[in-house]
C-alpha positions as a Markdown table, in Angstrom:
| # | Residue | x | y | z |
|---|---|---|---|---|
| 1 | Unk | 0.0 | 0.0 | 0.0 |
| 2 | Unk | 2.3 | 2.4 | 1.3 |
| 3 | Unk | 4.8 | 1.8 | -2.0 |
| 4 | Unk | 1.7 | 2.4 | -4.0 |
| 5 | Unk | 0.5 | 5.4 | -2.5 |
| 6 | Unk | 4.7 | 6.4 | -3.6 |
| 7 | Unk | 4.1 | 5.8 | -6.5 |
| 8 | Unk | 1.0 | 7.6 | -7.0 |
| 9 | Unk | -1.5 | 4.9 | -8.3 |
| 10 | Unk | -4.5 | 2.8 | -6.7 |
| 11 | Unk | -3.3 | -0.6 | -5.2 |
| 12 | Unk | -5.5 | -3.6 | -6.5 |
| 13 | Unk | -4.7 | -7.1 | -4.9 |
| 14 | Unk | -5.5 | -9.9 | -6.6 |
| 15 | Unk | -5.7 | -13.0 | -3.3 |
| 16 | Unk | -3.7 | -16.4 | -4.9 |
| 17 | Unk | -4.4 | -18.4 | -1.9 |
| 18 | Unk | -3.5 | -21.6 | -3.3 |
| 19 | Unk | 0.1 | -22.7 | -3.2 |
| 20 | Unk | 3.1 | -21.0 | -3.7 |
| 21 | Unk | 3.8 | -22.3 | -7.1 |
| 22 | Unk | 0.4 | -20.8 | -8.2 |
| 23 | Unk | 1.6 | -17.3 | -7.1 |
| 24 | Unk | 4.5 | -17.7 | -9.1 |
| 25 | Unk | 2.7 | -18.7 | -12.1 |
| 26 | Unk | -0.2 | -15.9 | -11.9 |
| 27 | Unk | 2.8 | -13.5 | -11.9 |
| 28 | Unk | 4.2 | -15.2 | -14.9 |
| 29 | Unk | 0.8 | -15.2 | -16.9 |
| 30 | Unk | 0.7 | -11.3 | -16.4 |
| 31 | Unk | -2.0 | -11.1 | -13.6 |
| 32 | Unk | 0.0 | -8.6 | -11.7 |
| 33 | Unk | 2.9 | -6.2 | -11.8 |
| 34 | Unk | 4.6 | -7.6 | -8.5 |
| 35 | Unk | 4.2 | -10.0 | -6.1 |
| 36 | Unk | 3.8 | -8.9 | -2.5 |
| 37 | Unk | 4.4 | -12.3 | -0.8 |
| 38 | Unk | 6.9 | -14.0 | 1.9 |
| 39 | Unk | 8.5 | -15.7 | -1.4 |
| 40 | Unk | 11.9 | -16.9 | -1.2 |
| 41 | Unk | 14.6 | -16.2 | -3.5 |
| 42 | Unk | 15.3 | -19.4 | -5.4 |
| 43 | Unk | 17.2 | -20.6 | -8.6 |
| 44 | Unk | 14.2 | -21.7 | -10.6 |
| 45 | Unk | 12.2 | -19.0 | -9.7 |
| 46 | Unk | 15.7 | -16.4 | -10.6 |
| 47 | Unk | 15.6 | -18.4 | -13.7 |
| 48 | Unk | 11.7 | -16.2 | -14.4 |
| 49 | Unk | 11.5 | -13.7 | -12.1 |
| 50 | Unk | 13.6 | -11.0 | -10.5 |
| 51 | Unk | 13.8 | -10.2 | -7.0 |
| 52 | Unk | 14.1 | -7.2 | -4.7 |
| 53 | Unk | 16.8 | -6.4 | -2.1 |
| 54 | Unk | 15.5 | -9.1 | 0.2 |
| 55 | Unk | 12.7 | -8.3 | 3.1 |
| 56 | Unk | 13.2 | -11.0 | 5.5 |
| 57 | Unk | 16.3 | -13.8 | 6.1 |
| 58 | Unk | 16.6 | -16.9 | 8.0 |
| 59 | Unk | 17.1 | -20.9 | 7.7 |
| 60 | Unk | 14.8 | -23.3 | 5.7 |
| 61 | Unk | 15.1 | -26.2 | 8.1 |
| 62 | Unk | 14.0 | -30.0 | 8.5 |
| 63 | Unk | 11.6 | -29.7 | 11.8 |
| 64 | Unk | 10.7 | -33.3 | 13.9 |
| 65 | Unk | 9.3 | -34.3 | 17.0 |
| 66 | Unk | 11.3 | -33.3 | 20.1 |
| 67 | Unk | 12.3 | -37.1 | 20.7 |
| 68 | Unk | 13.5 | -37.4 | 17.3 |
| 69 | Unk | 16.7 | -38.0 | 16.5 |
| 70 | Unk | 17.3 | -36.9 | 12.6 |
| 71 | Unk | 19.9 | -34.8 | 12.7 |
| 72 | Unk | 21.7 | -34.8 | 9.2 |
| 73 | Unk | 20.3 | -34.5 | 5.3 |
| 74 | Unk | 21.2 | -38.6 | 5.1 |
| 75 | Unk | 18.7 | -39.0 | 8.0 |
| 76 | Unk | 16.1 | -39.0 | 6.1 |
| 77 | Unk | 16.1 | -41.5 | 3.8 |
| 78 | Unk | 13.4 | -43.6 | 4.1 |
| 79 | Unk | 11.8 | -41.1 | 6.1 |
| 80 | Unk | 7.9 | -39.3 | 5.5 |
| 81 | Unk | 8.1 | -35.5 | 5.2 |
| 82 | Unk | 5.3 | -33.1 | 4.7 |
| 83 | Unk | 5.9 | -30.0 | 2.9 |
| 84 | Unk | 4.3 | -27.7 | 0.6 |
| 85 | Unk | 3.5 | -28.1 | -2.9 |
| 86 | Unk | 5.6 | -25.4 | -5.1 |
| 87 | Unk | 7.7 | -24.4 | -2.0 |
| 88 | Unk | 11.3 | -23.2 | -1.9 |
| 89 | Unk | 11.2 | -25.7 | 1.1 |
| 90 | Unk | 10.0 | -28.6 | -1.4 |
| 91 | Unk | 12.9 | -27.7 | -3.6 |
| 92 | Unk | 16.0 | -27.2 | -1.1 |
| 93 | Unk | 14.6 | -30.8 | -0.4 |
| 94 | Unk | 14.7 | -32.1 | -3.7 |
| 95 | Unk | 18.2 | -30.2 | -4.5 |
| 96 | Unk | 20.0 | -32.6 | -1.9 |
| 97 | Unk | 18.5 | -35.4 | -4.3 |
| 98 | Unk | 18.5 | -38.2 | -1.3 |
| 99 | Unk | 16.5 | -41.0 | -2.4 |
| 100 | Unk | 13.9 | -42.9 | -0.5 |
| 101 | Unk | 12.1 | -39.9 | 1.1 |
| 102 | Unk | 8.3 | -40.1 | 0.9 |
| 103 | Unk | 6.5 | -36.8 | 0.3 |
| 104 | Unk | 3.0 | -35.9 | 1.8 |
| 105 | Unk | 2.4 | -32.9 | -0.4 |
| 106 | Unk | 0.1 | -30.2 | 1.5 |
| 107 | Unk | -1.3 | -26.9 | 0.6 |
| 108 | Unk | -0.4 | -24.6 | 4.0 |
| 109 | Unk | 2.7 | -24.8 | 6.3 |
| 110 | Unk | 0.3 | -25.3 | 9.4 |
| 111 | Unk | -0.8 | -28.6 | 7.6 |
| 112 | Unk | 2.6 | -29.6 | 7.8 |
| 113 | Unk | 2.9 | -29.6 | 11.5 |
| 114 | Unk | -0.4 | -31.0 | 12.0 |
| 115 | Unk | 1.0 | -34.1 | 9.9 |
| 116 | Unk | 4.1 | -34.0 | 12.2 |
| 117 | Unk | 2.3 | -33.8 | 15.9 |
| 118 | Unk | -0.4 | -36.1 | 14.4 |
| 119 | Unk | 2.5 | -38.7 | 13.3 |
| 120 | Unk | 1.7 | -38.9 | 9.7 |
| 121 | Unk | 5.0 | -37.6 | 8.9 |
| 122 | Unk | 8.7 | -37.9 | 10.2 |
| 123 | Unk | 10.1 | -34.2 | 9.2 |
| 124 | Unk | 8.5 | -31.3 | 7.6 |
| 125 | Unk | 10.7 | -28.6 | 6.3 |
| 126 | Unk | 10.0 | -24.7 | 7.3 |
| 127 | Unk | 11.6 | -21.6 | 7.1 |
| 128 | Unk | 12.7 | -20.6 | 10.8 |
| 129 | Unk | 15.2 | -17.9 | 12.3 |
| 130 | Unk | 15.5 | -21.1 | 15.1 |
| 131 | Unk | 18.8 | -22.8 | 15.9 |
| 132 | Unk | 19.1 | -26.8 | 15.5 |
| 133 | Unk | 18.0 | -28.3 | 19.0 |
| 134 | Unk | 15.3 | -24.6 | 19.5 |
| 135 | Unk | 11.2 | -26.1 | 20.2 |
| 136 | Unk | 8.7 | -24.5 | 17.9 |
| 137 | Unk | 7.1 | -22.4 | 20.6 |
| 138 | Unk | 4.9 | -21.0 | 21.5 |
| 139 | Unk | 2.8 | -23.0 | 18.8 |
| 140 | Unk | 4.4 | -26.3 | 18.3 |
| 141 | Unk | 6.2 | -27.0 | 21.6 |
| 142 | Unk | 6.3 | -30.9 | 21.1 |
| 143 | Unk | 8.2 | -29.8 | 17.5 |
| 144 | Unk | 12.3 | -29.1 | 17.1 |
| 145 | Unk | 14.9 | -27.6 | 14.7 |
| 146 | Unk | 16.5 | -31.0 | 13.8 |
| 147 | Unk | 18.9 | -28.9 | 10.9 |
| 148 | Unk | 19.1 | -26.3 | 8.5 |
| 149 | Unk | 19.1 | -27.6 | 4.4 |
| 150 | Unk | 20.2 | -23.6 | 3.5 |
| 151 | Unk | 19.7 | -19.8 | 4.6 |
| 152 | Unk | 16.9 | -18.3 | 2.5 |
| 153 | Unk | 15.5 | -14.4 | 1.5 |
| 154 | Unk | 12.8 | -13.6 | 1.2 |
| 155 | Unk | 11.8 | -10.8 | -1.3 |
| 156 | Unk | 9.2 | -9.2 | -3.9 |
| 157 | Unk | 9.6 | -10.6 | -7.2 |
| 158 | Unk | 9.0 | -8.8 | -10.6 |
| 159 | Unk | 8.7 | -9.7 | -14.0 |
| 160 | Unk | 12.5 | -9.9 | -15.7 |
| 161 | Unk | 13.1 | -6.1 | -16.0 |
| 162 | Unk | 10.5 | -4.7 | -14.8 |
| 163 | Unk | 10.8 | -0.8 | -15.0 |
| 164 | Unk | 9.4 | -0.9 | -10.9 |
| 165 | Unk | 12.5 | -2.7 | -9.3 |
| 166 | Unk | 14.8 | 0.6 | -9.0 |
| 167 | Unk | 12.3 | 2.3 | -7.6 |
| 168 | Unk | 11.5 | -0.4 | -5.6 |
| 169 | Unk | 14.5 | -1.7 | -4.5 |
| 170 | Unk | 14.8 | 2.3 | -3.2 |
| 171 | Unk | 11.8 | 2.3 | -1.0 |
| 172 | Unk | 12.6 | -0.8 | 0.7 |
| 173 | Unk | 15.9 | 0.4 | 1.4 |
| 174 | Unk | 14.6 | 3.8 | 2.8 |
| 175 | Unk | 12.0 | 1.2 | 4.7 |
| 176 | Unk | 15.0 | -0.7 | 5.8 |
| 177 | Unk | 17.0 | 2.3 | 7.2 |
| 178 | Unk | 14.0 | 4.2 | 8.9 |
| 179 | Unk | 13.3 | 1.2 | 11.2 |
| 180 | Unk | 9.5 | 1.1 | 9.5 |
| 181 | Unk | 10.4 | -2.2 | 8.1 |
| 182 | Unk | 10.9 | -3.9 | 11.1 |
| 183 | Unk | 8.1 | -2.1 | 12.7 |
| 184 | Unk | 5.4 | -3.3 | 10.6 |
| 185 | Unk | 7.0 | -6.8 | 10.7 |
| 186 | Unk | 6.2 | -6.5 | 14.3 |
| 187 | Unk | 3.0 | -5.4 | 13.5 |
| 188 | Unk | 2.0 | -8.0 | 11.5 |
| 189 | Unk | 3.4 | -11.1 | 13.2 |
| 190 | Unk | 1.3 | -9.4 | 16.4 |
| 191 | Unk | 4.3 | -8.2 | 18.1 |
| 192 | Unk | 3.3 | -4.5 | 18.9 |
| 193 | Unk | 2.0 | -1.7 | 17.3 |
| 194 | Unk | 3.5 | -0.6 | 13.5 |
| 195 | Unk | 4.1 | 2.8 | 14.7 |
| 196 | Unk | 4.6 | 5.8 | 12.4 |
């Protein structure tokens, strides 16, 4: 909104609430200038989209039970892991290519840690700023960091060069250095007030 109102045009959202691999594909048939998403920077998605300076940062990492004991990439062969269809999680899981993992492909990251805590699945895989050994609290206290696959960002993407990612690129970073980023972060995961 606030980039918008920059800008000097109306802001029209159009709500992909499917997976993440429809977002990217909505963007790619044209039906928006941007997307406005917590989507991580990826090869394949670099390969058709650009990317901003990125927003956010942490670890995409394989989560278990507390009593589990995976605790390396080989680990989880043979192993059931619930992750999300179209997902930079799904593909920093296929990248390591370890054979004999079963997928339960799900649609939301909370249906991944149901599957976990309900024991339909081994491992999921999410994007955390947790350490290895750290309990998913307060949500998912009976769930652990077993490891991190990779760091990830997560940015806007644009269609290759798009005429909005200078301009872009130089709001976020104004964001960035006036502390309003972090403030509406807050805001938004229900941490405190965004502040002006």
């Amino acid at each position: 909104q606030r980039f918008a109102e920059e800008l000097g045009v109306r802001l029209e959202i159009h709500a992909i609430t499917t997976t993440y691999g429809d977002l990217v594909q909505a963007r790619v048939d044209g039906k928006g200038d941007l997307i406005a998403s917590s989507l991580t920077i990826t090869e394949p998605r670099q390969r058709i989209l650009d990317f901003t300076t990125p927003v956010s940062s942490g670890w995409i990492s394989v989560v278990v039970p507390k009593e589990s004991t995976l605790s390396k990439p080989e680990d989880l062969r043979g192993r059931k892991g619930a992750v999300m269809r179209g997902s930079s999680q799904l593909q920093a899981l296929e990248k390591l290519g370890i054979e004999g993992v079963e997928l339960l492909l799900t649609d939301f990251s909370l249906e991944n840690l149901a599957a976990l805590e309900e024991g339909e699945a081994d491992f999921t895989v999410l994007d955390t700023t947790l350490q290895p050994g750290e309990a998913l609290l307060p949500d998912s206290p009976s769930l652990k960091v077993a490891f991190h696959l990779r760091e990830y960002g997560n940015a806007i993407a644009l269609p290759k060069g798009s005429d909005l990612a200078l301009r872009l690129n130089a709001f976020l970073a104004k964001m960035i250095e006036s502390g309003e980023l972090d403030r509406l972060k807050a805001a938004y995961a229900g941490q405190g007030p965004a502040g002006p």
